[in-house]
Every structure is written in C-alpha cells, then in structure tokens.
N, CA, C and O atoms as CSV, one atom per row, in Angstrom:
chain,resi,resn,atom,element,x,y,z
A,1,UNK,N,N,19.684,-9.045,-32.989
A,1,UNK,CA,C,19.507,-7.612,-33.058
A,1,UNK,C,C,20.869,-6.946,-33.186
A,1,UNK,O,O,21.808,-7.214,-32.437
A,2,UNK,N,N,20.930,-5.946,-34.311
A,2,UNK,CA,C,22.030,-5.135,-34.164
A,2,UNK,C,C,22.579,-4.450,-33.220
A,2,UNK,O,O,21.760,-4.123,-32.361
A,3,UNK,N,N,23.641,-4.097,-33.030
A,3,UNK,CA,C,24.153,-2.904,-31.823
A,3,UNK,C,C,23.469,-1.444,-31.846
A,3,UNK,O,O,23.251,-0.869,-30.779
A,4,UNK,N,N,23.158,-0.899,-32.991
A,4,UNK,CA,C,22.570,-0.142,-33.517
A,4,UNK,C,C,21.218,0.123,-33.447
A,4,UNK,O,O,20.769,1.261,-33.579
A,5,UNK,N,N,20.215,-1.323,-33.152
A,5,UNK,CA,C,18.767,-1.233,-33.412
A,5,UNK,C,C,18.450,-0.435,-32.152
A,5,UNK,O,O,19.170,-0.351,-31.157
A,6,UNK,N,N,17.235,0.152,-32.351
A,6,UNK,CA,C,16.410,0.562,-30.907
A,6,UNK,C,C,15.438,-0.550,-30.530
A,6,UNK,O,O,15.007,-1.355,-31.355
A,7,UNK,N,N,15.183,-0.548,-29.502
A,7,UNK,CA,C,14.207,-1.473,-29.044
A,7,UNK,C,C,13.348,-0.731,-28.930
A,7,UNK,O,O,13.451,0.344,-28.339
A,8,UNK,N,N,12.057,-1.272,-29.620
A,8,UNK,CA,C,10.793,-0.478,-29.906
A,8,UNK,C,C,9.963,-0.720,-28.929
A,8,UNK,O,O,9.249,0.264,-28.735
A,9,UNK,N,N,9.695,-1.756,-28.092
A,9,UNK,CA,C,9.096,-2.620,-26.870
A,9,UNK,C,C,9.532,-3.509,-26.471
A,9,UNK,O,O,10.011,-4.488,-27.044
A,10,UNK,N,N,9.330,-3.093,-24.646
A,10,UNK,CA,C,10.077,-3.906,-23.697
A,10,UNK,C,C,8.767,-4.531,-22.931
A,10,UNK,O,O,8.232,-4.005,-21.955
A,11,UNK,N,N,8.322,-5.840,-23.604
A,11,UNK,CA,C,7.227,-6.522,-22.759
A,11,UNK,C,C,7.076,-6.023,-21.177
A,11,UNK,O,O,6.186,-5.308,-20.718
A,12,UNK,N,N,8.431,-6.727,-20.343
A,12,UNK,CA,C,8.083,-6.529,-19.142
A,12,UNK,C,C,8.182,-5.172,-18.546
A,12,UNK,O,O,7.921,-4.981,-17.358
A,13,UNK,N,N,8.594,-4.132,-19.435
A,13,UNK,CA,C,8.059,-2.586,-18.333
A,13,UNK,C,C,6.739,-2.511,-18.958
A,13,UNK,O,O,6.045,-1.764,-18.267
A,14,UNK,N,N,5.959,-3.047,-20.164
A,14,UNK,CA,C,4.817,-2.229,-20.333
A,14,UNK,C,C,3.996,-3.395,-19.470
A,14,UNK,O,O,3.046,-2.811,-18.949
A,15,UNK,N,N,3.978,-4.603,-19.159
A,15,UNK,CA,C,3.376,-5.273,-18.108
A,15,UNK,C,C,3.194,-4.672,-17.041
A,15,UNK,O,O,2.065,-4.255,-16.781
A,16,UNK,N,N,4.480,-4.441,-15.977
A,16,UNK,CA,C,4.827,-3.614,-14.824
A,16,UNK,C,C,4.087,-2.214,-15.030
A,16,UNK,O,O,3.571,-1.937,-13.947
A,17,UNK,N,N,3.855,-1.349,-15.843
A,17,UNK,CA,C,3.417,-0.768,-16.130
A,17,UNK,C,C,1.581,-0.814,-16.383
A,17,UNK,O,O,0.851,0.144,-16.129
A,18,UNK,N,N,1.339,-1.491,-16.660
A,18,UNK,CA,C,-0.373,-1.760,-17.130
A,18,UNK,C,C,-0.805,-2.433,-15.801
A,18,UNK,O,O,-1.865,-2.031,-15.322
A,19,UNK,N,N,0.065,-3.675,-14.956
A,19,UNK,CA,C,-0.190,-3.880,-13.765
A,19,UNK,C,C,0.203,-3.090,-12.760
A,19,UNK,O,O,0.194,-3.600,-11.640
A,20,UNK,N,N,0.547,-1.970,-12.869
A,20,UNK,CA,C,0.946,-1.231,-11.663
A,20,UNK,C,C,1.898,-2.484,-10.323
A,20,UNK,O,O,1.806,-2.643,-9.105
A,21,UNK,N,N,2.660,-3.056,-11.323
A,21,UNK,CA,C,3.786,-3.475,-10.155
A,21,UNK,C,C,4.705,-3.119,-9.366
A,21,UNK,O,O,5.542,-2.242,-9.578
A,22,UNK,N,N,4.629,-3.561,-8.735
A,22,UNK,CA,C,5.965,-2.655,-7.873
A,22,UNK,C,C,7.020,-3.702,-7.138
A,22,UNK,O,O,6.646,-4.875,-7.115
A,23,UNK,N,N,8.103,-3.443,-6.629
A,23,UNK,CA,C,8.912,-4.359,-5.411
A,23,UNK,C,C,8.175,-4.172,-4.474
A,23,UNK,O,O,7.359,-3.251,-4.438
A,24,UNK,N,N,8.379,-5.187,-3.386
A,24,UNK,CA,C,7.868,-5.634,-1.826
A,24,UNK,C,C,7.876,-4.955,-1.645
A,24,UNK,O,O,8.632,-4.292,-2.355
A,25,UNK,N,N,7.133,-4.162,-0.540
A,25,UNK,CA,C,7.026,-2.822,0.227
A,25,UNK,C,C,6.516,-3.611,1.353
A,25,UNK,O,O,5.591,-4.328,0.973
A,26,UNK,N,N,6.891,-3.793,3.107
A,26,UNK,CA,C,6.740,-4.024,4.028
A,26,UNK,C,C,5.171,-3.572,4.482
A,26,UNK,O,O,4.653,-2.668,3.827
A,27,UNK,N,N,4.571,-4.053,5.353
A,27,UNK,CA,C,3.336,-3.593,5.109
A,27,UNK,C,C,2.905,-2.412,6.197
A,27,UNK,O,O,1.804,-1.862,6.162
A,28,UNK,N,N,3.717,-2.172,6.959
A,28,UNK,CA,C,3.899,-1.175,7.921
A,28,UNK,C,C,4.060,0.331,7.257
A,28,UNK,O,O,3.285,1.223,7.603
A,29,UNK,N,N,4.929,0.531,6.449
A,29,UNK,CA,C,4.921,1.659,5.583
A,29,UNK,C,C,4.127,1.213,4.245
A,29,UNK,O,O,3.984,2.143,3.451
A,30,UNK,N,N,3.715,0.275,3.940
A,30,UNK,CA,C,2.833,0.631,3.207
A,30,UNK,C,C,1.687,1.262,3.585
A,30,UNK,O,O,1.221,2.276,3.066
A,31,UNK,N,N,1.211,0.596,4.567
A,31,UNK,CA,C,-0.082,1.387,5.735
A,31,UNK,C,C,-0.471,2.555,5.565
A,31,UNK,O,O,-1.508,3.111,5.202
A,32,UNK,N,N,1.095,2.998,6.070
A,32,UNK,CA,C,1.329,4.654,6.556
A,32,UNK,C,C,0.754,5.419,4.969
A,32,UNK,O,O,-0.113,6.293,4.958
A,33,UNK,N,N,1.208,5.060,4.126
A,33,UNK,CA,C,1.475,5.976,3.201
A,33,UNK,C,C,-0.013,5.718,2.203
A,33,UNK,O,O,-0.248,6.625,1.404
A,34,UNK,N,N,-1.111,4.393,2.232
A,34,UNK,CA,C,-1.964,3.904,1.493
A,34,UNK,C,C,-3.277,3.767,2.176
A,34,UNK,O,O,-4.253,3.851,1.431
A,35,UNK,N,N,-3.508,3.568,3.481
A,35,UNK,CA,C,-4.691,3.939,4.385
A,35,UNK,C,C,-5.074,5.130,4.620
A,35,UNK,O,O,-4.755,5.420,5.773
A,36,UNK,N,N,-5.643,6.034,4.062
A,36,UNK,CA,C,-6.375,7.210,3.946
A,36,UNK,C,C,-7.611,7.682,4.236
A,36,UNK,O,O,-8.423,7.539,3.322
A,37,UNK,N,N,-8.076,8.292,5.402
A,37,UNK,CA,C,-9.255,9.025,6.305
A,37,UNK,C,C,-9.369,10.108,6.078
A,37,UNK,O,O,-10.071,10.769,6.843
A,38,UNK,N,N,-8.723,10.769,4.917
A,38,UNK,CA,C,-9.083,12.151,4.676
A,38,UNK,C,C,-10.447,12.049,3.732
A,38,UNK,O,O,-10.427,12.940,2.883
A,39,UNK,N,N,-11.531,11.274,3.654
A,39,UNK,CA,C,-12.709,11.791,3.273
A,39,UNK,C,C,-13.562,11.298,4.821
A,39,UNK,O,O,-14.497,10.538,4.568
A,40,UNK,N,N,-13.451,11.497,5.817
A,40,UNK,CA,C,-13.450,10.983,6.960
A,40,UNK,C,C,-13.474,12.588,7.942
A,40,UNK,O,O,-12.414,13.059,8.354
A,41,UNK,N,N,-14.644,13.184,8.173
A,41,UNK,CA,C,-14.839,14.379,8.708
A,41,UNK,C,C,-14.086,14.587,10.208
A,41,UNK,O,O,-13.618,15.607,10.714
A,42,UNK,N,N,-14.160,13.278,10.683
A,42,UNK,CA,C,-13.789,13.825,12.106
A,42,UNK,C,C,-12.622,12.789,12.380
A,42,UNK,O,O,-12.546,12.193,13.455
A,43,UNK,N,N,-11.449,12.552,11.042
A,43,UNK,CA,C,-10.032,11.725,11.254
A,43,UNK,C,C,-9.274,13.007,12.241
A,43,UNK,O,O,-9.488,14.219,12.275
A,44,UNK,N,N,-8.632,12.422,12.746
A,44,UNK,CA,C,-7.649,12.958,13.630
A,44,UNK,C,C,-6.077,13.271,12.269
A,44,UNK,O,O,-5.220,14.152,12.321
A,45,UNK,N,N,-6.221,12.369,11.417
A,45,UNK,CA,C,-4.898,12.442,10.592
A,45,UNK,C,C,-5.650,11.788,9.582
A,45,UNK,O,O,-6.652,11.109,9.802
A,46,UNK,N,N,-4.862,12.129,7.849
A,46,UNK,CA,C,-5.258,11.769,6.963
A,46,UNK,C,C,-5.143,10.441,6.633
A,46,UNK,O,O,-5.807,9.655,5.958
A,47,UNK,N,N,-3.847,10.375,7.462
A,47,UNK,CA,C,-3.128,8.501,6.985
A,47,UNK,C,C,-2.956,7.865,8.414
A,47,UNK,O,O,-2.857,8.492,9.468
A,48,UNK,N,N,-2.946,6.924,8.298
A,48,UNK,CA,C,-2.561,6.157,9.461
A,48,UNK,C,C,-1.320,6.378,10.091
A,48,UNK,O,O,-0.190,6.460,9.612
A,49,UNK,N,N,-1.792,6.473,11.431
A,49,UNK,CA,C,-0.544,7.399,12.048
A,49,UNK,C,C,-0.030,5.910,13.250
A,49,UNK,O,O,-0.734,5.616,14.216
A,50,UNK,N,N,1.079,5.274,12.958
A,50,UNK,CA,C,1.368,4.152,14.032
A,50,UNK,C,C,2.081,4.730,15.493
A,50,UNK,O,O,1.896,4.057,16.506
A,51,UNK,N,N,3.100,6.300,15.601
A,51,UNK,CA,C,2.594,6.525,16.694
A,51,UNK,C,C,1.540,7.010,17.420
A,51,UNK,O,O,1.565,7.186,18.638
A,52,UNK,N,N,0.449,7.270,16.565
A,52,UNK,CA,C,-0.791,7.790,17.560
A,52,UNK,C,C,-1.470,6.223,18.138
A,52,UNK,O,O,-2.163,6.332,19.149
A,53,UNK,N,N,-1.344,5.114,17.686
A,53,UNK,CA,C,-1.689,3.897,17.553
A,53,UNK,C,C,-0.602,2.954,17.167
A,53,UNK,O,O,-0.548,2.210,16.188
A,54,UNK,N,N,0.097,3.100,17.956
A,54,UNK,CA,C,1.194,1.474,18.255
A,54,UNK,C,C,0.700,-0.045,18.440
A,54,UNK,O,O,1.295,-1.067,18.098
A,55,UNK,N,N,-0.355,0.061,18.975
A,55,UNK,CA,C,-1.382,-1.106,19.094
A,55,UNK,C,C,-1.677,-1.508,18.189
A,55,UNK,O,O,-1.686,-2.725,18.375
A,56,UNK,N,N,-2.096,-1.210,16.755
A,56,UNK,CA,C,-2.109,-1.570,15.899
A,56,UNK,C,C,-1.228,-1.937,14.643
A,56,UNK,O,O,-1.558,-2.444,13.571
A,57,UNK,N,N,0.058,-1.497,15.137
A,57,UNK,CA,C,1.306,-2.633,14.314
A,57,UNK,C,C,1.074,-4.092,13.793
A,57,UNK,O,O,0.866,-4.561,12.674
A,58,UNK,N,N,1.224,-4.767,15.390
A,58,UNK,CA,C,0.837,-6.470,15.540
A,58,UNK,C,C,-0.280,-7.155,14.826
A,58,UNK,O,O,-0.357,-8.310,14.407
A,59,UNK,N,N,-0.993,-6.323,14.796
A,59,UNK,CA,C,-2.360,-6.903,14.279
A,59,UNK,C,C,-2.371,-7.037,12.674
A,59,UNK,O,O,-2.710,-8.015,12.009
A,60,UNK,N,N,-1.838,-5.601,12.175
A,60,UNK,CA,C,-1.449,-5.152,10.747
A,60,UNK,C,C,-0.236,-6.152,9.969
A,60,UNK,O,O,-0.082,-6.380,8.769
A,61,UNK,N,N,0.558,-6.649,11.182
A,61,UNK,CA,C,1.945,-7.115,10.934
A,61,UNK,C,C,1.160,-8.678,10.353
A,61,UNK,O,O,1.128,-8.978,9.160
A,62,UNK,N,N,0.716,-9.328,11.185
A,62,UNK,CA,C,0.392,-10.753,11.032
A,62,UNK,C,C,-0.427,-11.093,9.584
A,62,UNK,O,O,-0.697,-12.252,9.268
A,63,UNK,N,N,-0.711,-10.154,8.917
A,63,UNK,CA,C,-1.369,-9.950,7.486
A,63,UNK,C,C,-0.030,-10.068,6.648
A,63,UNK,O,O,-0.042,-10.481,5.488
A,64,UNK,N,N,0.965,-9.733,7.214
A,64,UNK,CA,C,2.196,-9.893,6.008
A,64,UNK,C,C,2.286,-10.934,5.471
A,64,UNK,O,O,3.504,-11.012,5.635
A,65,UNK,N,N,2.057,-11.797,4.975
A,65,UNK,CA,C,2.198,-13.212,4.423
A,65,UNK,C,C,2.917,-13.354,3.187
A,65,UNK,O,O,2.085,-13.683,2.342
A,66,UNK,N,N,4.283,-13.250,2.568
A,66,UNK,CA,C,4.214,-13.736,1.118
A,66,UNK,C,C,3.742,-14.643,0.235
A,66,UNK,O,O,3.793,-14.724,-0.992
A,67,UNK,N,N,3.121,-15.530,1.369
A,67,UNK,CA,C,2.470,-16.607,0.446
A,67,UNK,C,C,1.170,-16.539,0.103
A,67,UNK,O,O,0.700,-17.073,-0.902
A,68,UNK,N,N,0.782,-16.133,0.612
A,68,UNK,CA,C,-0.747,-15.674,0.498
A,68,UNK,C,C,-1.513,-14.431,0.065
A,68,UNK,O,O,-1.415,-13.629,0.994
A,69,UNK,N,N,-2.274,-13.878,-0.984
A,69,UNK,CA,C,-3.141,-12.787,-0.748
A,69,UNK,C,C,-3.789,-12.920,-0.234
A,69,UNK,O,O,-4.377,-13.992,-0.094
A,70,UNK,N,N,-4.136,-11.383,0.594
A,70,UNK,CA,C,-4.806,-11.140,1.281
A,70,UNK,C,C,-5.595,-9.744,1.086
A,70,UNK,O,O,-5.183,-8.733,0.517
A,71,UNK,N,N,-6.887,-9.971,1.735
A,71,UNK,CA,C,-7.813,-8.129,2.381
A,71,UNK,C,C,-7.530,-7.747,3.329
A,71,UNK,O,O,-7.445,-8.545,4.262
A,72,UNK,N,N,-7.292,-6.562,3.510
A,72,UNK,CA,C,-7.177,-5.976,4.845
A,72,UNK,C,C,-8.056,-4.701,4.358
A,72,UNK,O,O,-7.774,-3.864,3.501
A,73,UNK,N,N,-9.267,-4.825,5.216
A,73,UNK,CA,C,-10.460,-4.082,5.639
A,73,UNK,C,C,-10.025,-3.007,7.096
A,73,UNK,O,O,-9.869,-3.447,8.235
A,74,UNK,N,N,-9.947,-2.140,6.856
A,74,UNK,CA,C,-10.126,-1.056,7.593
A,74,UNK,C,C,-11.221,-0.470,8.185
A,74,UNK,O,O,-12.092,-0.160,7.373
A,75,UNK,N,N,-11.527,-0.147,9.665
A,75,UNK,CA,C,-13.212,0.415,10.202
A,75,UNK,C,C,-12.789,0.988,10.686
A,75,UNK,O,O,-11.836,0.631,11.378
A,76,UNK,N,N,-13.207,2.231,10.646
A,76,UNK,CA,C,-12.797,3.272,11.835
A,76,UNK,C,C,-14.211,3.493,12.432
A,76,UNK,O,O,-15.043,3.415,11.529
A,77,UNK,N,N,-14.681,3.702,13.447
A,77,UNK,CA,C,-16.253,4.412,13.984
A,77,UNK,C,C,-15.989,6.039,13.695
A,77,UNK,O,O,-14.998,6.765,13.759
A,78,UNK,N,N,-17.055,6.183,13.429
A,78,UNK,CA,C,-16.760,8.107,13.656
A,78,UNK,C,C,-16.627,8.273,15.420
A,78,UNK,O,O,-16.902,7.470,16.312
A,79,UNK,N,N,-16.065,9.726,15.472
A,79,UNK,CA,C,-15.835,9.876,16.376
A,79,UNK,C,C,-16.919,11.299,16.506
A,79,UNK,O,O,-17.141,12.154,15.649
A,80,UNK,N,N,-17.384,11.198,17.678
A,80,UNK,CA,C,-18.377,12.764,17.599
A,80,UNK,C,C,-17.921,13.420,18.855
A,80,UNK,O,O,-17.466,12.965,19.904
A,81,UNK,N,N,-18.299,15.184,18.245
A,81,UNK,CA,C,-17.646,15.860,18.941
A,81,UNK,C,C,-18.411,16.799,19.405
A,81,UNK,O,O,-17.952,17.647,20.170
C-alpha cells in the first residue's frame, strides 16, 4: 500500500464494532453500571447500588472467571409497601 492510499476497511474495528466488543471491565463496576431495576416499581435504585448491599460483592465477585463464560441471573422479590 502506498503512503498516500486511504484505507477503505479496517476488519478488526468493523468486527469490534458488529460484536459490540469491548476491554475487560471488572465485574463489580460492570454490575453497577449494567444491572438495571428501573422497570421494577418498587426498586429502591435504578442500578445496583453495592453500598446499599455490600453483601453482595463476594457472591458477584466469584462469577469473575476469565476462563469461563458465564450467566449471572439476577432476582429481586418485589418489595410491598
């Protein structure tokens, strides 16, 4: 390729791109920012809030695996008021 040419397509951003890839993101702030209860009438918070629930770090944490995929299923009960 010349010094001059444009590159018309770059395989791996339109991959990254069509797969929605991203770098590692820890799974603690991923949590925060991707677990969402705002269609959830009686959430206390829209996203997962780890100081309202510190207890649930450890549990969330042990799902980190790089070697493995994984589900992580979320239940909340309603809460009535």
């Amino acid at each position: 390729m010349k010094k001059n040419q444009k590159v018309l397509f770059d395989l791996a951003s339109e991959l990254r791109k069509y797969f929605q890839l991203q770098a590692f993101e820890p799974i603690i702030p991923w949590a925060m920012k991707n677990i969402n209860f705002s269609s959830d009438v009686s959430a206390q918070r829209n996203f997962l809030d780890f100081d309202l629930y510190p207890y649930q770090i450890d549990p969330i944490k042990t799902w980190e695996d790089l070697d493995h995929i994984k589900e992580v299923v979320v239940v909340a009960p309603e809460q009535m008021r």
